[in-house]
C-alpha positions in Angstrom: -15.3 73.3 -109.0 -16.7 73.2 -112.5 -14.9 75.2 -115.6 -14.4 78.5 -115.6 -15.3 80.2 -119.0 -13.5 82.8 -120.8 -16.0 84.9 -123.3 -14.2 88.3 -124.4 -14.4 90.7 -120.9 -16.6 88.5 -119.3 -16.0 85.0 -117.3 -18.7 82.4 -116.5 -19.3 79.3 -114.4 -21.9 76.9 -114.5 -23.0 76.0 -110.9 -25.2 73.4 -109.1 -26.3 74.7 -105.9 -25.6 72.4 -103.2 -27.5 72.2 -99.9 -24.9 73.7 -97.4 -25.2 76.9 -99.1 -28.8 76.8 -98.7 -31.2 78.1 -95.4 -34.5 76.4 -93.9 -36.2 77.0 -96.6 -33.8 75.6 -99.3 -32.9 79.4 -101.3 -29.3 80.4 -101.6 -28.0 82.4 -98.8 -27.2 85.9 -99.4 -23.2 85.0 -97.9 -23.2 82.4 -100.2 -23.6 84.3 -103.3 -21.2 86.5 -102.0 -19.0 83.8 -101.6 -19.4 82.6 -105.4 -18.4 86.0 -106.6 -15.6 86.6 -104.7 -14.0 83.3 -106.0 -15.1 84.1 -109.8 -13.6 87.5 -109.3 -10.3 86.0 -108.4 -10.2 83.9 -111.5 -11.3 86.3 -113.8 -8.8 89.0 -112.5 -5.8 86.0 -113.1 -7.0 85.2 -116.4 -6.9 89.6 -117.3 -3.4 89.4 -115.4 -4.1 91.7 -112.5 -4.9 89.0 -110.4 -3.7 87.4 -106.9 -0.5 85.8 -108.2 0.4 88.9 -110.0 0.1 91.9 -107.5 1.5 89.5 -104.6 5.1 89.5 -106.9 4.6 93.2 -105.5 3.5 92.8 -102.4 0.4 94.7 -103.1 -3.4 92.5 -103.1 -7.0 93.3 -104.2 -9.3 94.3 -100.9 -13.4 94.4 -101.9 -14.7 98.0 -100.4 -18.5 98.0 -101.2 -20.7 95.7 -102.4 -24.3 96.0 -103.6 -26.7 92.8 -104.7 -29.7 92.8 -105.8 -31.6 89.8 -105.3 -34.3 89.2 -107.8 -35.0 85.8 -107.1 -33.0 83.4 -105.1 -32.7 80.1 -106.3 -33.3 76.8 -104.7 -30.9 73.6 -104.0 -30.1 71.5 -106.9 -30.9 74.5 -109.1 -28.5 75.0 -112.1 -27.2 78.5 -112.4 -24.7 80.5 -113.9 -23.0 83.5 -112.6 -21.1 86.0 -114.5 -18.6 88.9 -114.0 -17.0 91.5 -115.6 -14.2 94.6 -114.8 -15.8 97.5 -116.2 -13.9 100.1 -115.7 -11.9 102.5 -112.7 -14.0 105.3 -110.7 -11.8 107.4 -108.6 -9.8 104.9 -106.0 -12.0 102.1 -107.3 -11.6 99.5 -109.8 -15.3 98.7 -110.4 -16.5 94.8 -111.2 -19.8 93.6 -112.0 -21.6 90.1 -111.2 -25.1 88.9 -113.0 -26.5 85.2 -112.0 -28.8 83.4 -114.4 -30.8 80.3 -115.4 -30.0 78.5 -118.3 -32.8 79.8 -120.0 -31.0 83.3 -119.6 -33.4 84.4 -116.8 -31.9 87.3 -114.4 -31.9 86.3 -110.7 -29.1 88.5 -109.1 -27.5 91.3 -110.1 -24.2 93.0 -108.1 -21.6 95.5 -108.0 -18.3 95.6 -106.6 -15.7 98.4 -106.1 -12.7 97.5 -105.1 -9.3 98.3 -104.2 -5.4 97.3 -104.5 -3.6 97.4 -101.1 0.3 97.2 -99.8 0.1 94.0 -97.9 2.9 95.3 -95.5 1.9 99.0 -95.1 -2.5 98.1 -95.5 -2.2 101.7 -97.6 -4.0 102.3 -100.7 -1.6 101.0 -104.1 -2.3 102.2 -107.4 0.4 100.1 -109.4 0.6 102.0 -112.9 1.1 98.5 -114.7 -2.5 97.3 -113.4 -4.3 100.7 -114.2 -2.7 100.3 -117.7 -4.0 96.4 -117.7 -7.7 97.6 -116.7 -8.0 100.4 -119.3 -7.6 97.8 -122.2 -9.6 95.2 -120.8 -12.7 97.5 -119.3 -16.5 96.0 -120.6 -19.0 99.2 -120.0 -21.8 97.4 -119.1 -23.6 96.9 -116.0 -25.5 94.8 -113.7 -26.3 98.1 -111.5 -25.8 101.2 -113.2 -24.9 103.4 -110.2 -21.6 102.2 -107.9 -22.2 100.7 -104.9 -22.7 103.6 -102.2 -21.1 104.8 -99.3 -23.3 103.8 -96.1 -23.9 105.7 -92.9 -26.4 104.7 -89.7 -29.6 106.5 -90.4 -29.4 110.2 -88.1 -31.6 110.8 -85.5 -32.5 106.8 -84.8 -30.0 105.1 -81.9 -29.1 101.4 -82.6 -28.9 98.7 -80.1 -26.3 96.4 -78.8 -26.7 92.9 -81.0 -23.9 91.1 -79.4 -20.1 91.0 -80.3 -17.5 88.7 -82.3 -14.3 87.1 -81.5 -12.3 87.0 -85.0 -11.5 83.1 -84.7 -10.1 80.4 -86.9 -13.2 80.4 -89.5 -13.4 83.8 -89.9 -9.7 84.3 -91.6 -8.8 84.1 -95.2 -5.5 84.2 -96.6 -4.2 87.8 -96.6 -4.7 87.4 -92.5 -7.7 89.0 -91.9 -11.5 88.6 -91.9 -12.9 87.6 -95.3 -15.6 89.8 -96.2 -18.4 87.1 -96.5 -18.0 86.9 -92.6 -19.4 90.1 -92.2 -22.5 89.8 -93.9 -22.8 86.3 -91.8 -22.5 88.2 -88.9 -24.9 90.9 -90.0 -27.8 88.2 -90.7 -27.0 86.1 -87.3 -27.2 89.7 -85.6 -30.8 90.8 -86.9 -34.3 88.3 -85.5 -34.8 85.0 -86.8 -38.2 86.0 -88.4 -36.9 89.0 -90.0 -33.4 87.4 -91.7 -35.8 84.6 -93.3 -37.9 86.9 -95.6 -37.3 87.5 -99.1 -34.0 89.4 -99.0 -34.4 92.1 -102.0 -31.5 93.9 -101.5 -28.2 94.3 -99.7 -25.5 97.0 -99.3 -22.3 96.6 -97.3 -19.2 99.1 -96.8 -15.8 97.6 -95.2 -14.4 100.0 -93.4 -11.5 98.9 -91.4 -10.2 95.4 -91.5 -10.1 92.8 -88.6 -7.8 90.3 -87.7 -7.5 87.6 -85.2 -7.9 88.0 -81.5 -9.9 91.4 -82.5 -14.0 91.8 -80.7 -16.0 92.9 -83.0 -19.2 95.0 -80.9 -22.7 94.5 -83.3 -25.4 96.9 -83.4 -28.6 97.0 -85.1 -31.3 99.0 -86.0 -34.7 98.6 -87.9 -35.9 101.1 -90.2 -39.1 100.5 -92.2 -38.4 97.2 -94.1 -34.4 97.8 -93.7 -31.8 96.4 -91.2 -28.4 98.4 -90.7 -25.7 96.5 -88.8 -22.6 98.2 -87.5 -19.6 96.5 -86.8 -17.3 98.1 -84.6 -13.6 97.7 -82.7 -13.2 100.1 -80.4 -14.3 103.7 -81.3 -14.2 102.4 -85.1 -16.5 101.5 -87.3 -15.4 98.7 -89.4 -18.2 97.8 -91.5 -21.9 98.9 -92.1 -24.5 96.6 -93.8 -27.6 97.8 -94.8 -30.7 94.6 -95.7 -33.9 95.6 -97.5 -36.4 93.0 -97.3 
C-alpha cells in the first residue's frame, strides 16, 4: 500500500491500478473503487481521531449508510491515479464524507459521497458519542464532490421486479465487525443484472444499506430495469437490506 498523505482536512493516496481490480475490458470496477475509499476513509478518520481504534475503546464502530459515485471516467490497468477524501460536515444522523479520484494532471474521473454512521457494536443501535461530534465540528472541510447527500432509495412504484437469484453470506463476504462488507453488495448487484448490460459505461451508482447480514444469512436478489437504470433489492426474509440503483 503506498503512503497515505495528510494535506489540512483532506487525505490522499497515490495508486497504480493493478489488473485484479480491473473487468474484460481493463476499466476499474465500480466494487473496486468502492473498495479504495472505504480503506482511505479508515485512515483518514484515524489520523482526525475518530477512527476504528478510537470508537472500538467504546465499543461503538463507523457503519457506511449510502453511498453515491459518479463515474466520469473509469480508468484503465496500470493507470496512475489518486483518490482523495474529506469529512465535511454532520447532517442529521449522518456524518457526511466525500471522495474525488484524479490523474496526475488533476483531471476529475470519480466523484462520491458517503453518509455514514457510528453504531454500538453489542446493541447494532445508533451511537452519537459527544467526544466524536465535538472531533468532527473542528475538523469539517465544506466542500464537495456532490453537492447534495446521497439519497434515500426505494423500488420504482407501479413496476414488479423479478427474482435474480439469492446469496449465502460465506467466508469472503465478511469483514471484521462480523458482517457483510458493503463492497459485497454492489458485487452482488452487478453479478445479479445481464452480462451485456453490467459491461457498459457505468455513469452512476446509488446504494442504501438497510439492514446488515451476517454469516449463514440468504440473501433473495431482485432486479428490475427501468430506462437506462438497474435497481437491485437485497432481501432476508420480509426485509429489505439493501437497494442499489446503476445508471448506465
Amino acid at each position: 500500500m503506498t503512503e497515505i498523505i495528510r494535506e489540512g482536512y483532506k487525505f490522499r493516496q497515490e495508486i497504480l491500478i493493478p489488473c485484479y481490480q480491473t473487468g474484460s475490458d481493463k476499466r476499474l470496477r465500480p466494487s473496486a473503487f468502492m473498495d479504495q475509499a472505504q480503506e482511505i476513509a479508515f485512515w483518514a478518520a484515524q489520523g482526525l481521531g475518530f477512527g476504528y481504534d478510537q470508537l472500538h475503546i467504546h465499543h461503538t464502530a463507523w457503519v457506511l449508510s449510502r453511498m453515491h459515485i459518479r463515474f466520469l471516467e473509469l480508468p484503465l490497468w496500470r493507470d496512475r491515479v489518486s483518490i482523495q477524501t474529506w469529512h465535511k460536515g454532520i447532517g442529521g444522523i449522518f456524518f457526511l464524507r466525500d471522495f474525488k479520484m484524479m490523474t496526475p494532471e488533476g483531471k476529475t474521473l470519480i466523484n462520491a459521497t458517503s453518509s455514514w454512521v457510528i453504531i454500538d457494536e453489542q446493541s447494532r443501535r445508533f451511537r452519537r458519542p459527544e467526544d466524536v461530534s465535538e472531533i468532527l465540528r473542528d475538523n469539517g472541510f465544506p466542500e464537495h464532490a456532490i453537492e447534495e447527500p446521497a439519497p434515500k432509495l426505494a423500488m420504482p412504484k407501479g413496476l414488479d421486479p423479478e427474482p435474480a437469484g439469492e446469496h449465502v453470506i460465506s467466508y469472503s463476504d465478511i469483514d471484521f465487525l462480523g458482517h457483510s462488507n458493503n463492497v459485497r453488495y454492489v458485487v452482488w448487484a452487478m453479478d445479479c443484472i445481464p452480462l451485456e448490460a453490467a459491461q457498459r459505461q457505468i455513469k452512476d451508482l446509488n446504494i442504501n444499506f438497510i439492514r446488515e447480514t451476517r454469516p449463514g444469512d440468504t440473501v433473495q436478489l431482485f432486479r428490475l430495469e427501468d430506462g437506462d437504470s438497474w435497481y437491485v433489492e437485497g432481501r432476508t426474509g420480509d426485509n429489505s437490506c439493501f437497494i442499489v440503483k446503476m445508471d448506465f
